[in-house]
Wavefront OBJ file of the C-alpha trace (Angstrom):
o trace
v 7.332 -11.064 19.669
v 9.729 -14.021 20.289
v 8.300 -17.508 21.199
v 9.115 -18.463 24.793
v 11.026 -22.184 24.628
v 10.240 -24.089 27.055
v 13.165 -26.535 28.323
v 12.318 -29.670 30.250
v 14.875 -31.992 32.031
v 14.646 -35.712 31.253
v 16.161 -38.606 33.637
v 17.700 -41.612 32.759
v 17.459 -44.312 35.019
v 19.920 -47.113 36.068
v 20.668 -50.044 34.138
v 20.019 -53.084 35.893
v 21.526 -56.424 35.461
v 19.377 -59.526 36.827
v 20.275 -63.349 36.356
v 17.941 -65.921 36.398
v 13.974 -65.852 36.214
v 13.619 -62.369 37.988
v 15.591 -60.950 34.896
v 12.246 -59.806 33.311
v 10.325 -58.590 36.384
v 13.047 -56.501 37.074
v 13.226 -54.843 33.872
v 9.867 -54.024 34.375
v 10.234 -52.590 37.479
v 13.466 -50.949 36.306
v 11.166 -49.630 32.654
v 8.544 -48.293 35.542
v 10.967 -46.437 37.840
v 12.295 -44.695 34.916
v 9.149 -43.405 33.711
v 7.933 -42.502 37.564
v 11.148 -40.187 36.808
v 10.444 -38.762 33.782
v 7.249 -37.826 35.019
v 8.591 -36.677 38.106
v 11.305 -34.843 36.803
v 8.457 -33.072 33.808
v 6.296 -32.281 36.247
v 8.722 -30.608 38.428
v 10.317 -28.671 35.864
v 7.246 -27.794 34.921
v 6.310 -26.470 37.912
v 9.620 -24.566 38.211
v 9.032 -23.126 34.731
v 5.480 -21.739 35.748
v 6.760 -20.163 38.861
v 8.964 -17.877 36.137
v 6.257 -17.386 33.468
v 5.855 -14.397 34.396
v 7.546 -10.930 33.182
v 7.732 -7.894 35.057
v 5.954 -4.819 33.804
v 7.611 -1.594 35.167
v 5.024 1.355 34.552
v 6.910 4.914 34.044
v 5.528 7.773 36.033
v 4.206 10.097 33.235
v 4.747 13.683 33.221
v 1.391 15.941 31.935
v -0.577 12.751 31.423
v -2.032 9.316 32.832
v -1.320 5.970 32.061
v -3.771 3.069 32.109
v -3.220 -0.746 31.473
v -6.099 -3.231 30.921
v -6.331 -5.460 32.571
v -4.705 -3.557 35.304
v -1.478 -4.364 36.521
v -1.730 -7.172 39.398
v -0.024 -6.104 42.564
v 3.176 -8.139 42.583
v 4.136 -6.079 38.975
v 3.645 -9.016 37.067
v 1.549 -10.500 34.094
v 1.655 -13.735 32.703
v 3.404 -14.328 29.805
v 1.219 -14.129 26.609
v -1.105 -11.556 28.216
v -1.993 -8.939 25.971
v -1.827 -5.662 27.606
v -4.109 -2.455 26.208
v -2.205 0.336 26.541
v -4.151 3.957 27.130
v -2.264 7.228 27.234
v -4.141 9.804 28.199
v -3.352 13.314 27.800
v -3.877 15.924 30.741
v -5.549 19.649 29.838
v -3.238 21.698 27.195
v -1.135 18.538 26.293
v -1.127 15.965 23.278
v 0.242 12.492 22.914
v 3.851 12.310 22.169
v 3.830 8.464 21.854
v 3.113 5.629 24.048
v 5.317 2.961 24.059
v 6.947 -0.321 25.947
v 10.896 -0.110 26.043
v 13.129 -3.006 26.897
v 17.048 -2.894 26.869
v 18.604 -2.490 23.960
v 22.314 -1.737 22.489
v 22.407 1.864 23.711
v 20.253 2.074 26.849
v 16.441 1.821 26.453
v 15.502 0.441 23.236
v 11.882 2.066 22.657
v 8.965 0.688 20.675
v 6.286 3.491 20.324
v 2.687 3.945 19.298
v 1.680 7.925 18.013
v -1.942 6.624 18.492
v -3.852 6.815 22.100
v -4.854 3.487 22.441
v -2.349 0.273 21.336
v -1.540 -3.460 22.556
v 1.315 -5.445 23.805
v 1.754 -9.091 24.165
v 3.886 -9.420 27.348
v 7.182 -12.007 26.196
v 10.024 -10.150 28.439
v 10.613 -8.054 31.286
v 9.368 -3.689 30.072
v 8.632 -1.004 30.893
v 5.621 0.764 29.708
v 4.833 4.623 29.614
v 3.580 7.740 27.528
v 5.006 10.918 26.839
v 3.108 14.293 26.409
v 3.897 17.440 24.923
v 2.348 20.463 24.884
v -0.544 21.080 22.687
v 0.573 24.579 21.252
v 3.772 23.339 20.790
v 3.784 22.826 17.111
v 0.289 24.209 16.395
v 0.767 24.493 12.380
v 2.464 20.657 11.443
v 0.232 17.674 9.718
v 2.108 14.377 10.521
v 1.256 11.403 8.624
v 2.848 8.270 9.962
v 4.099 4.929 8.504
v 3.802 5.682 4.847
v 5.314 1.824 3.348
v 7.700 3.008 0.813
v 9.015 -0.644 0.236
v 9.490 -4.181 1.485
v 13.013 -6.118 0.296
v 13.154 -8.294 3.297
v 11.521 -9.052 6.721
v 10.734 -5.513 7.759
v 8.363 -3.076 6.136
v 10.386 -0.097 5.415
v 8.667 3.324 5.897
v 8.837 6.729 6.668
v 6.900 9.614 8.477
v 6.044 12.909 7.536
v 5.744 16.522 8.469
v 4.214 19.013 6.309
v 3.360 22.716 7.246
v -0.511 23.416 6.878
v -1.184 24.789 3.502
v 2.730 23.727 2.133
v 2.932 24.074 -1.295
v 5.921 23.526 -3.577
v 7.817 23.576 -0.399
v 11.934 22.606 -0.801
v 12.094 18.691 1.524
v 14.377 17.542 3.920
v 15.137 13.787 4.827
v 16.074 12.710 7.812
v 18.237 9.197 8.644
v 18.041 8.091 11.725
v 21.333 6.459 14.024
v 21.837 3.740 15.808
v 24.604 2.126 14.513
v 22.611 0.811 11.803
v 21.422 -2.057 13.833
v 19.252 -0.351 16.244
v 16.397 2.685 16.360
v 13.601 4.260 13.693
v 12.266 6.991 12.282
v 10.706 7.960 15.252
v 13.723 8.472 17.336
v 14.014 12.092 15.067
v 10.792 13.279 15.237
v 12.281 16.166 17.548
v 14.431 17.155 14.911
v 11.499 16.404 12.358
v 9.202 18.969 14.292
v 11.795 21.657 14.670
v 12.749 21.892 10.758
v 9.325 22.140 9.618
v 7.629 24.295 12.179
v 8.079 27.780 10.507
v 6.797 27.004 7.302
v 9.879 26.688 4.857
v 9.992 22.849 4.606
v 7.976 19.422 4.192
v 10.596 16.846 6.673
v 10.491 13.108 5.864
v 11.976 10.848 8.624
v 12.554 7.638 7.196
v 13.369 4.193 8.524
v 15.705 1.419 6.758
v 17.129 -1.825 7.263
v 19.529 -2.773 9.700
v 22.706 -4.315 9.213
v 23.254 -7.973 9.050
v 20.230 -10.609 10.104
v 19.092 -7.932 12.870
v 15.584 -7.671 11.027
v 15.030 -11.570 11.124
v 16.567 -11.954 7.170
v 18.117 -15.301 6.244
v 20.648 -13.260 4.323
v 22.414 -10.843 6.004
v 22.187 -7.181 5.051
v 24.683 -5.234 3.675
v 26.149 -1.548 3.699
v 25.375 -1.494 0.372
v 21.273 -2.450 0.943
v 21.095 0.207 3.673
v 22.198 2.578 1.279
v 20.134 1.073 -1.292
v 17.105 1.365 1.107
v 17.776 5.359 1.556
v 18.053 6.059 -2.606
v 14.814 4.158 -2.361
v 13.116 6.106 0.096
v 13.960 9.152 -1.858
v 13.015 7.693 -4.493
v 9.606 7.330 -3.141
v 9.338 10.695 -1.652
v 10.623 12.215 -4.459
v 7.556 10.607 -7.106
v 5.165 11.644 -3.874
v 6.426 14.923 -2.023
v 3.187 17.066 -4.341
v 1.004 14.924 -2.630
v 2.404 16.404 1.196
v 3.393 20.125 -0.521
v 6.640 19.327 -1.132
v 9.181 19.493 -4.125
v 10.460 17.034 -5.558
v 13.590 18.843 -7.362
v 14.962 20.858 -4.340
v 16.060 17.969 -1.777
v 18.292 18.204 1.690
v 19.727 15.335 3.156
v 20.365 14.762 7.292
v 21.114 12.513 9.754
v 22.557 11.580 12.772
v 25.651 9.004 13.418
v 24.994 6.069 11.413
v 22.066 8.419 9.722
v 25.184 11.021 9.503
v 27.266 8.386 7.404
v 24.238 7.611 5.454
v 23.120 10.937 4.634
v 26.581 12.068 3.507
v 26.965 8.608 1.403
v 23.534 9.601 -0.327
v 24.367 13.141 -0.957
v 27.746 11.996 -2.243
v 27.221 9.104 -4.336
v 23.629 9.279 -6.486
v 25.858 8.692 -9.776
v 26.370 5.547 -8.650
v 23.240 3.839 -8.840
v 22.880 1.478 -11.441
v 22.231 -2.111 -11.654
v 25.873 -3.057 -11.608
v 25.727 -4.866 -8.628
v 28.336 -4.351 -5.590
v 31.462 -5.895 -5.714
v 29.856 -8.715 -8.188
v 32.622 -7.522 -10.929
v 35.660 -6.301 -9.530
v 35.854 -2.867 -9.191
v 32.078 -1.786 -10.146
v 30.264 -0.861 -7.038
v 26.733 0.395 -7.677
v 23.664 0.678 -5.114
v 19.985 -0.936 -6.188
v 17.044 1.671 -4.772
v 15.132 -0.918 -2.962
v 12.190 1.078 -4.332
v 11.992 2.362 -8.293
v 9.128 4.345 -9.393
v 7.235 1.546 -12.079
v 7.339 4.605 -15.060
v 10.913 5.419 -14.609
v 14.150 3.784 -15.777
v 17.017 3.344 -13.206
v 19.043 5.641 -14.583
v 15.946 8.346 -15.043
v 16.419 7.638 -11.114
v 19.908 8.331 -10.977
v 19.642 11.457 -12.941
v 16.849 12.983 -11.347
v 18.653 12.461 -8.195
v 21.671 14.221 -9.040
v 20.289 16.962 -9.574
v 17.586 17.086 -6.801
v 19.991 16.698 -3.714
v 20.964 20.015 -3.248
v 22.595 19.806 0.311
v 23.631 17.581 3.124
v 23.904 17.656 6.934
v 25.522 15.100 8.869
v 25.593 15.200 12.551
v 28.299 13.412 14.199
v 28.449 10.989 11.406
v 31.100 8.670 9.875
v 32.613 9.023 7.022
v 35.740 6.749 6.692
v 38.179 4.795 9.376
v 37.362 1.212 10.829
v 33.902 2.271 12.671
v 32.591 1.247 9.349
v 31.741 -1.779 8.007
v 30.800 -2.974 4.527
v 29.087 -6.408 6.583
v 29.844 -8.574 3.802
v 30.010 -12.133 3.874
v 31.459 -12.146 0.579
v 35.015 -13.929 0.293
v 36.125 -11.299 -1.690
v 35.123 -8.184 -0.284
v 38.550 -6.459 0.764
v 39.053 -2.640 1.214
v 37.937 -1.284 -1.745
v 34.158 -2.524 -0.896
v 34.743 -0.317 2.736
v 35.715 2.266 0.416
v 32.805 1.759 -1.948
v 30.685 2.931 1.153
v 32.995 5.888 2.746
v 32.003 9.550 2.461
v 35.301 10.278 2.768
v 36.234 8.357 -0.674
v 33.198 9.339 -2.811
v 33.174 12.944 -2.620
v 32.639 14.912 -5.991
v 34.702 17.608 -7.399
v 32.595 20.649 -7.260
v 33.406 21.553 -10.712
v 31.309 18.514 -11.459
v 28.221 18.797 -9.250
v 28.257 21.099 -6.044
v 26.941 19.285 -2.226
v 27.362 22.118 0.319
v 27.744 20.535 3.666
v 26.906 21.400 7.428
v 28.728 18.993 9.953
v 28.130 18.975 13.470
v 30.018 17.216 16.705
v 29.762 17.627 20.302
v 32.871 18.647 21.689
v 32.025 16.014 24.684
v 31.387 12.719 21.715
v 32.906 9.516 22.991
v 32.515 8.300 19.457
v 33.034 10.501 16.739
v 36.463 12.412 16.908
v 37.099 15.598 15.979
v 40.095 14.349 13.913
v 37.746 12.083 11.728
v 35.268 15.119 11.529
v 37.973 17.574 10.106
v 39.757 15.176 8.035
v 36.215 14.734 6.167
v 36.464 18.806 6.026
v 39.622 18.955 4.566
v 38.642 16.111 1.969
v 35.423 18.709 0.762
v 37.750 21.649 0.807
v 39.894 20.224 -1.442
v 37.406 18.780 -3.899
v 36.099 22.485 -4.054
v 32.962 22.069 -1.772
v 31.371 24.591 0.420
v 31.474 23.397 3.983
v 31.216 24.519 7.337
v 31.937 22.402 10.829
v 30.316 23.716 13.944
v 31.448 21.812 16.950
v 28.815 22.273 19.630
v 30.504 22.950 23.258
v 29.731 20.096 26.206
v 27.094 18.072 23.916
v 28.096 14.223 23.695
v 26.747 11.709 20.919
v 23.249 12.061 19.567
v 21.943 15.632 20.525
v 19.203 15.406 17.552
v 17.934 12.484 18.875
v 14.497 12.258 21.011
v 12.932 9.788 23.597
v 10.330 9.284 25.985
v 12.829 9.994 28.475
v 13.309 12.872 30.680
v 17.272 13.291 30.214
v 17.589 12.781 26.259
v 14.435 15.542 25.977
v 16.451 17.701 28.538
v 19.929 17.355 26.087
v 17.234 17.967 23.184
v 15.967 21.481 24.618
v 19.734 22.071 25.698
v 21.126 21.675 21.782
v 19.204 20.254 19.595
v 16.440 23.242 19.056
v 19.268 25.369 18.724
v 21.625 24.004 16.322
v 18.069 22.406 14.356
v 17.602 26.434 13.551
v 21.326 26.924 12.664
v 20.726 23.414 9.979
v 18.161 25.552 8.986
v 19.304 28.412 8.267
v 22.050 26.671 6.282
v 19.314 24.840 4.356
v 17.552 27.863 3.765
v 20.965 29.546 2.210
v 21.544 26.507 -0.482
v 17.326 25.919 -0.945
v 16.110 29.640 -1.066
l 1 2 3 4 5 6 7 8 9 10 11 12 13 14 15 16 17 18 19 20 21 22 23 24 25 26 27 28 29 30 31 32 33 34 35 36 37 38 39 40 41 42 43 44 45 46 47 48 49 50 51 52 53 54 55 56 57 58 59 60 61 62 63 64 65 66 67 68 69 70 71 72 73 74 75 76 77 78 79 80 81 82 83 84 85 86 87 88 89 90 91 92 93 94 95 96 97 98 99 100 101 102 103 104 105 106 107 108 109 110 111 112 113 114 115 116 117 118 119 120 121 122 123 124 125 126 127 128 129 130 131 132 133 134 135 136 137 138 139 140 141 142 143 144 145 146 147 148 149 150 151 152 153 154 155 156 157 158 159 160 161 162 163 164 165 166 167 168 169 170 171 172 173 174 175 176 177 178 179 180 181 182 183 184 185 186 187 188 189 190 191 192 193 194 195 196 197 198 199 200 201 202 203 204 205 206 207 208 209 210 211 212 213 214 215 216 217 218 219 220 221 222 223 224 225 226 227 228 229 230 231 232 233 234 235 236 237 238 239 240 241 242 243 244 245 246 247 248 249 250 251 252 253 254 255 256 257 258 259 260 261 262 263 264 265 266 267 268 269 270 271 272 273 274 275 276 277 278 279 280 281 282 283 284 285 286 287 288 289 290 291 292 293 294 295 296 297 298 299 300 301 302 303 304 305 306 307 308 309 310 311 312 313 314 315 316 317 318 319 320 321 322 323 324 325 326 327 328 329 330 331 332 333 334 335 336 337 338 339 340 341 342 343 344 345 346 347 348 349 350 351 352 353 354 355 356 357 358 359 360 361 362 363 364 365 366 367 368 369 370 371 372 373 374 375 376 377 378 379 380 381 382 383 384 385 386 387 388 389 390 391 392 393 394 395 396 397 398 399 400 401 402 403 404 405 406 407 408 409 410 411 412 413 414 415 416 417 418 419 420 421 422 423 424 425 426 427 428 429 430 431 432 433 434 435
């Protein structure tokens, strides 16, 4: 949590001029009325600074459960800043947590920060709101999720990634899930809908994974670039791929998804596995090559990029981005020009099928303020011609980010509304390339 700086006025008093013997007695009292208004002026500020060190706690009405704060919530809705809040979400009969969490505002809407266990803390530093949601207990009756397996650490943030393995999955084809968010916001748990739906008939182990975000968003000195997000996905399937046994999973039949920024990555991933290497990007002109942020210790990099190659079998980018100015290589580099926003397109990376064959499923809402059907199809047209099986479904009166899922009421409403369905249809594509 951020550090609350406290700012405090300080007042400068006259200069005084005296001639004659009084000269010195009057500086005095001159030094003394200054420091009467320092200390005034501290102790007023002071005051005027406790009256707003407080933050107000909103508690969401849950839905199929109870929410209880300790210590309780005083009556005005406020806590003092620094209090450390214990947060108990408490499922009612026939329902199981979702996730507790505390949500503040964030770059699209409610930025959430969620706990999958009952019981968790937070240290009041801002105005929040604070809730649970609950699902219903049969609803995925047959799924083992293990959460928050680390998977690397190149910077400030842990990077990690949950899974969701079918009871008894053995040898089971995996899918990996990239989250959106305009890779500077969101994590793997805002796709644990999409998570739940694709593993809970039996056919696949789903890993949701979590990366850095663009820039010095994560607290880095150094900014991070494109080219270390994508670095941080090959890493993460890197990962999975030396552990998916472990969950039931194998590590030689491999789907990639995502949504929006997850859609670009995904599509980069599936696209571009030849090119990691330790070549560095944009360091020599024209050599543009993308560092796993995680490599197994008993492998060589390119023992990486081989096995790679051939493991990604499939890709399915929802709403993503593939070319055009919404992407950015976020570069500081003076000589990073087009051909490093290239180095990171979909659109420009796309391998002739004669060489190695990425079937594709795209999706778009036909209602997507973002993504336009123009950039979609021109992505289309780019596969077709490069000999790759593809197929566009654009899903009538959905906007941006159908796959994803909140606490909320309205993004699990647009969930149920398209999401479940057009998870099955990714599916069933899946299941065509992996079975």
């Amino acid at each position: 949590m951020p550090a609350i700086a406290k700012k405090y006025i300080f007042v400068r008093g006259k200069n005084v001029v005296i001639l004659g013997i009084n000269q010195r007695k009057m500086r005095m009292k001159n030094l003394a009325f200054r420091f009467s208004m320092m200390v005034l002026s501290f102790f007023a500020c002071t005051a005027m600074y406790s009256q707003n060190d407080n933050f107000t706690v909103t508690v969401d009405p849950p839905v199929n459960g109870t929410v209880q704060l300790v210590p309780a919530l005083p009556a005005d809705g406020q806590y003092a800043a620094g209090t450390v809040v214990t947060v108990k979400a408490i499922p009612s009969a026939g329902f199981v947590l979702d996730a507790g969490y505390y949500a503040i505002p964030g770059r699209w809407g409610k930025m959430y920060y969620e706990s999958m266990t009952p019981e968790f803390k937070v240290t009041i530093d801002r105005n929040m709101n604070i809730g649970a949601s609950f699902i219903e207990a049969n609803a995925y009756p047959n799924i083992n999720v293990i959460q928050d397996v680390v998977y690397a650490k190149p910077g400030v943030k842990t990077l990690k990634y949950d899974v969701y393995a079918p009871k008894g999955a053995k040898n089971l084809p995996c899918i990996i899930i990239i989250h959106g968010g305009g890779w500077a916001s969101n994590t793997e748990d805002i796709m644990r809908g999409l998570a739940r739906e694709l593993t809970k008939d039996g056919k696949y182990v789903v890993f949701s994974i979590d990366y850095r975000w663009a820039q010095r968003l994560d607290g880095d000195a150094t900014g991070n670039t494109m080219a270390d997000l994508i670095g941080d996905v090959y890493g993460a399937i890197a990962h999975i791929m030396e552990h998916a046994a472990e969950y039931g999973g194998d590590p030689e039949r491999i789907a990639l998804t995502g949504d929006s920024a997850g859609g670009h990555l995904s599509a980069a991933c599936a696209n571009m596995p030849h090119k990691i290497g330790k070549g560095g990007f944009g360091k020599t002109p024209g050599v543009f090559e993308f560092m796993p942020s995680y490599l197994p210790k008993n492998k060589t990099i390119e023992q990486v990029r081989t096995e790679m190659m051939s493991a990604i079998k499939a890709a399915a980018p929802s709403y993503g981005v593939f070319g055009g100015n919404l992407l950015n290589h976020y570069s500081d580099d003076p000589a990073a020009d087009d051909t490093w926003k290239a180095a990171i397109a979909p659109l420009s990376n796309i391998p002739e099928a004669s060489e190695r064959q990425v079937p594709q499923y795209l999706t778009r809402g036909t209602m997507d303020f973002l993504i336009k059907d123009e950039a979609v199809k021109e992505y289309v047209d780019a596969l077709v011609k490069a000999g790759q099986r593809v197929q566009y479904v654009q899903v009538g009166g959905a906007g941006h980010a159908f796959f994803d899922w909140k606490p909320d009421a309205q993004t699990k409403v647009t969930f149920a509304k398209y999401g479940v369905y057009y998870a099955a249809e990714m599916k069933a594509f899946f299941n065509s390339v992996l079975y």
